[in-house]
Phi, psi and omega in degrees: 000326192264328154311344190270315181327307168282342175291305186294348202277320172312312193283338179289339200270300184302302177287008172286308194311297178331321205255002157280342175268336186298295167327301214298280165353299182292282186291019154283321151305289150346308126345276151295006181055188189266021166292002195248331160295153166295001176281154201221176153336306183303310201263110186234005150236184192188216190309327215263328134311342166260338196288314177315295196286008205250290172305317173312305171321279173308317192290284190329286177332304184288331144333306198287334176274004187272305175268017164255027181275306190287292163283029211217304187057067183255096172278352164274005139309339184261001180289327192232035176280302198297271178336287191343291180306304176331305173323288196308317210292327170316289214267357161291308185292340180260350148271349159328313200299310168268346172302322181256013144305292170308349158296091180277146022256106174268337207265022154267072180234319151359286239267339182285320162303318190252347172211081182281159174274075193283024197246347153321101182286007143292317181289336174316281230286329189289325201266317194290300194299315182314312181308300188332286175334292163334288220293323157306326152326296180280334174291313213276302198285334163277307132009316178233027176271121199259014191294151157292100181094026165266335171290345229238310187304309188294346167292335190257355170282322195281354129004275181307335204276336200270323183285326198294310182287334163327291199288328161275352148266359149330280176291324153294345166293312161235077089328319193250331198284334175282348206278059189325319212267341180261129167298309193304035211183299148001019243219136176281319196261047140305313198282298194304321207284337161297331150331292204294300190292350156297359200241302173322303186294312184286319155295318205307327206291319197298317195299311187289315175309336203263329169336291189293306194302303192292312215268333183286359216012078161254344181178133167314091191242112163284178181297323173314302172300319236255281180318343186270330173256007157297307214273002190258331220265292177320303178313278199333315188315277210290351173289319193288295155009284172278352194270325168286350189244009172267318188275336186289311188300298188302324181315294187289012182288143187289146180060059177237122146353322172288004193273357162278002186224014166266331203268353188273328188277352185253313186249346194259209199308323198256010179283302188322311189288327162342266155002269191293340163301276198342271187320293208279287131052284199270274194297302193306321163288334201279286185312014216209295188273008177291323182252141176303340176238013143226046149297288179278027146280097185298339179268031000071262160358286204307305193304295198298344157312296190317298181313305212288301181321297151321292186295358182275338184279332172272345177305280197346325225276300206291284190328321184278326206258357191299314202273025176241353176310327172228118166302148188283351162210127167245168167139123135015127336264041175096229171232135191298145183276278201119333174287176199297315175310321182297346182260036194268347160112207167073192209257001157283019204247347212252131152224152187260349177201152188291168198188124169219147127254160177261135156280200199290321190275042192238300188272346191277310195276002172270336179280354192259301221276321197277304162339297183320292222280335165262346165267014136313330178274317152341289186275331157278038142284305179294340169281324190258003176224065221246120182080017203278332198277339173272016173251346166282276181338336174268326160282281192328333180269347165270353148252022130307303204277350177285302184333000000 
């Protein structure tokens, strides 16, 4: 106990730092405008938009197995309802988070209250996460209430709570599914495939989570549950699959519209990250988890939980950047970039096809937001799951001994 102590007290100490650097880095942005980022004109989103829609993802998911213990009536969903929430009320806040990052004017945001678009799916998307958020809160506060009929409360929040995490990756899908001027990106099955792959990432994310928890002995998981929501994690997989292999097919059908921006995501720029969804992403957990009996090999569980999670993060990538790659007008001598280097002026200011890296301050405040967001998770594990593996532990030896 007092190794597990100093260990967690070393990861509480490391991820501070990480998210003081993190700060610094974010008013340095402030400071410098996004000109100190790789967004350019072509481009005008990037890392702090995949990180959004990425976190949207992990969130929704660990929500939807939480209240689907409850309206469902799964009871050994409900053995992993509490981490659940917890799980999801993190990583919602922490996409809250690059969204108002990504705002260079923040100290306008206001403005989203006194003059909203309602006809926006960005304002849509504000208002759904802003629910989203509540209902966690409140899904979270009953949850650990010892009140008479508090249980009873948590049954009629996950009612609300099931539809609700649909629907706020729903509604982040079209943001990108409304979008007529993007081919990639233009899509009826934009909204289910954004589902799915929230339930994947967002189980695979919960599965690792529950792991860490079990090895830390802060909360019980047996192997048994643990195997069941692999076999639930493998369905999510292959839905999510097939669902990547219906737009890929329609993309490539001769005479489809889609074939400059299926040939940028398969072979151009935006392939590797592609790929490797497909491959590490896809194929690999699905064959791993597929078969029952390296369900149960948790370290087997663990890997591919790792894989799924990873390849949901480069679909973000490939998904977000394919469709900025060919501009929607073209001609000589292309579109002004815009960026701070682009304004020494000459004919570097100019591109004929779009291009982004994130730079070091991109990447310093997303490793700052992401440090935060586990050490939060951390410290309600510890507040709100305090004694749960000995107490698991303490029933299992009373129905031994009743035995």
């Amino acid at each position: 106990m007092q190794t597990s102590t100093k260990k967690t007290k070393a990861a509480i100490g490391v991820l501070g730092a990480l998210t003081a650097v993190g700060v610094a880095a974010w008013i340095y942005q402030l400071m410098g405008g996004l000109g100190v980022t790789g967004m350019n004109n072509g481009t005008s989103w990037g890392l702090y938009i995949t990180m959004f829609m990425f976190f949207v993802g992990l969130s929704a998911g660990g929500l939807i197995v939480a209240s689907s213990a409850s309206v469902f009536h799964v009871a050994d969903y409900k053995k992993v309802a509490l981490p659940a929430v917890i799980l999801s009320t993190v990583c919602i806040c922490c996409a809250g988070m690059f969204v108002l990052i990504d705002l260079g004017g923040i100290q306008r945001v206001w403005r989203i209250v006194t003059g909203p678009n309602p006809t926006s799916p960005l304002f849509w998307d504000i208002c759904v996460i802003t629910l989203y958020l509540v209902i966690n809160i409140v899904y979270l506060r009953f949850m650990t209430s010892k009140k008479p009929g508090a249980q009873d409360k948590v049954a009629i929040v996950s009612r609300f709570a099931l539809p609700v995490a649909i629907l706020v990756h729903s509604v982040t899908a079209w943001i990108f599914g409304l979008e007529m001027a993007r081919e990639g990106w233009y899509s009826a099955i934009m909204a289910p495939l954004f589902v799915v792959s929230a339930m994947d990432s967002g189980l695979a994310l919960l599965i690792l989570s529950l792991m860490g928890l079990n090895k830390s002995g802060r909360f019980k998981t047996d192997k048994k549950l643990l195997s069941n929501l692999a076999g639930l994690l493998a369905v999510c997989i292959a839905v999510d699959g097939f669902l990547v292999g219906c737009e890929v097919l329609t993309m490539a059908y001769p005479g489809a519209a889609g074939a400059e921006t299926l040939a940028v995501m398969a072979t151009g720029a935006t392939a590797p990250f592609f790929w490797f969804e497909i491959v590490v992403g896809i194929l690999i957990p699905f064959c791993i988890l597929v078969f029952v009996k390296n369900r149960a090999r948790m370290g087997l569980v663990a890997a591919a939980s790792a894989c799924v999670v990873a390849g949901v993060f480069f679909k973000r990538v490939w998904l977000l950047l394919t469709s900025f790659v060919e501009f929607n007008v073209m001609g000589a001598p292309g579109v002004s970039l815009g960026t701070t280097a682009a304004q020494q002026g000459g004919t570097g200011m100019w591109a004929l096809a779009g291009s982004y890296t994130p730079t070091w301050v991109e990447i310093v405040v997303a490793i700052g937001v992401v440090s935060l967001g586990v050490l939060a998770f951390v410290v309600l594990a510890q507040k709100l799951l305090p004694g749960r593996a000995e107490a698991c532990e303490a029933v299992n030896v009373a129905a031994g001994e009743a035995a």
